[in-house]
ROROZA-447110 format. One record per residue (C-alpha): y, x, z; residue in three letters. Coordinates in steps of 0.2 Angstrom, whole numbers, padded with zeros to 4 digits, always signed. Layout:
! residues N
YXZALA ...
! end
This chain:
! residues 162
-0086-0082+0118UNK -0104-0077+0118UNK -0112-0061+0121UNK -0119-0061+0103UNK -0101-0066+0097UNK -0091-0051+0106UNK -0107-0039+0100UNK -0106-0044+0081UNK -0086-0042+0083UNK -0086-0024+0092UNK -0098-0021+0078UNK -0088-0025+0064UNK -0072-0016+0071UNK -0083-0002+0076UNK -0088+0002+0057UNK -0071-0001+0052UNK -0065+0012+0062UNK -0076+0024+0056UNK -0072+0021+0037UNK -0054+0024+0042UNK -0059+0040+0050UNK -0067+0046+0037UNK -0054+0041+0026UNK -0041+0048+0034UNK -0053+0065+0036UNK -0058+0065+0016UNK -0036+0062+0011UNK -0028+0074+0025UNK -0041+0088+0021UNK -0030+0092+0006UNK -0012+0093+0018UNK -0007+0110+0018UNK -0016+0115+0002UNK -0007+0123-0013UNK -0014+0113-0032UNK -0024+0126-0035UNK -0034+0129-0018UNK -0036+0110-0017UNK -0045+0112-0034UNK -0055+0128-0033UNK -0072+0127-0033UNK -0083+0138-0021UNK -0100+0128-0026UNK -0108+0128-0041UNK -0106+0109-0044UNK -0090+0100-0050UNK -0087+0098-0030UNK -0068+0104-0025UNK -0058+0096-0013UNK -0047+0086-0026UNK -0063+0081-0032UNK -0070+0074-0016UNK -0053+0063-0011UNK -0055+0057-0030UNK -0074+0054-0027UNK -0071+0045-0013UNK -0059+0031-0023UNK -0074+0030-0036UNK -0086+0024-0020UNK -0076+0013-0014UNK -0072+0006-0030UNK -0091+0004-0031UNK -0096-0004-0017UNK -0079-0011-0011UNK -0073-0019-0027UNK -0089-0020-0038UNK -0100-0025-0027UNK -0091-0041-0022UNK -0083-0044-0037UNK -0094-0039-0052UNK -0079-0031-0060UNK -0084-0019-0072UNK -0080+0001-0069UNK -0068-0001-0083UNK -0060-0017-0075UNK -0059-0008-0057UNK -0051+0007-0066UNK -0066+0020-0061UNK -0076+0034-0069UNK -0090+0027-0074UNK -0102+0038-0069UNK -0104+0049-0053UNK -0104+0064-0058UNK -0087+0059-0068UNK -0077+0053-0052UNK -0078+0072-0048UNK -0069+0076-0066UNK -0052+0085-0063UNK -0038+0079-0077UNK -0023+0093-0078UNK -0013+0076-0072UNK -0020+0075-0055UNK -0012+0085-0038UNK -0011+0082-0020UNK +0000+0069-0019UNK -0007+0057-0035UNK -0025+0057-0029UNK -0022+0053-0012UNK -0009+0041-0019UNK -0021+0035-0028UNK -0035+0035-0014UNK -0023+0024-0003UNK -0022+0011-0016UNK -0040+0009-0015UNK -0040+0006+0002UNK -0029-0004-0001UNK -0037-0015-0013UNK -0054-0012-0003UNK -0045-0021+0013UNK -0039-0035+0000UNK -0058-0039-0006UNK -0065-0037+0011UNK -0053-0049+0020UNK -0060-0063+0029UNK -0078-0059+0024UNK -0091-0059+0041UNK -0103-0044+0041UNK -0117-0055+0038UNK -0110-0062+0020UNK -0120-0058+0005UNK -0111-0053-0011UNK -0118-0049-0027UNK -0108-0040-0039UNK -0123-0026-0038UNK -0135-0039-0032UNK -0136-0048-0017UNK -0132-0038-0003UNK -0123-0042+0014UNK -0106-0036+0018UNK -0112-0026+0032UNK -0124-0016+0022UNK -0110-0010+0010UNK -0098-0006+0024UNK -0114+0005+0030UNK -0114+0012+0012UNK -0097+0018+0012UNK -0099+0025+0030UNK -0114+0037+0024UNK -0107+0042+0009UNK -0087+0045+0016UNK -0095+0053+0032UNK -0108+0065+0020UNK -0092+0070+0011UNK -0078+0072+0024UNK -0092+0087+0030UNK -0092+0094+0015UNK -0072+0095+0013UNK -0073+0102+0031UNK -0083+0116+0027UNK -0074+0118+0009UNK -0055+0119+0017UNK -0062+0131+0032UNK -0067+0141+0017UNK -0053+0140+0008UNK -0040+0143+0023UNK -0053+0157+0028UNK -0049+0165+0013UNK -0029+0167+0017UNK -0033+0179+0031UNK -0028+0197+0029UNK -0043+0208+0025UNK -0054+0195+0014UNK 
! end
């Protein structure tokens, strides 16, 4: 095996690790939680931590389903905007979101099996397979912060004397 060969594979399971990292960061940051601390809001935006494990289904659906397979939001079974993947139905709790998170990976693993890093795809335009992978990374590592900093919040706030 070459030297550019082993590179590009140490690569490729190197950003893999990572999205699972982040994955598993983003669903176990709701372990622990009661339903109404993992939906309460400390921010002024939609952003609770519900909200972020849910959010995080809708950008891999994105750029994990969409964007190699040209399936429509509706199809993939997504909000379909942004600021909607952060919507909240009295339906949702712990266990059905990160349910429902682990489904996506799930179906992410199946669209991304087999496919080299350098593959373009173009269900949102061309694009190679390692560039959405980076995507995913930025975006699941952006929010796993902020569901660390929400829960510290929120854990904070079950001390005596707050």
């Amino acid at each position: 095996m070459g030297e550019q060969t082993r590179w590009g594979d140490d690569l490729h399971r190197r950003v893999d690790e990572l999205i699972d990292d982040y994955r598993n960061a983003l669903h176990d940051s709701l372990e622990g939680l009661t339903e109404d601390e993992a939906r309460r809001r400390l921010v002024p935006s939609k952003t609770t931590l519900l909200g972020l494990v849910k959010h995080a289904s809708f950008v891999e659906g994105v750029w994990f389903d969409q964007a190699i397979t040209g399936r429509s939001y509706a199809e993939i079974g997504i909000a379909a905007t942004v600021d909607g993947s952060f919507n909240l139905r009295s339906s949702d709790t712990i266990a059905s979101v990160q349910a429902a998170y682990r489904d996506r990976w799930a179906a992410s693993g199946r669209n991304l099996e087999g496919r080299r890093l350098d593959e373009v795809v173009d269900g949102r335009g061309a694009r190679p397979v390692w560039a959405l992978k980076l995507q995913v990374v930025r975006e699941l590592a952006q929010h796993a912060g902020h569901a660390d900093i929400l829960r510290e919040q929120i854990v904070a706030d079950r001390s005596p004397g707050r």
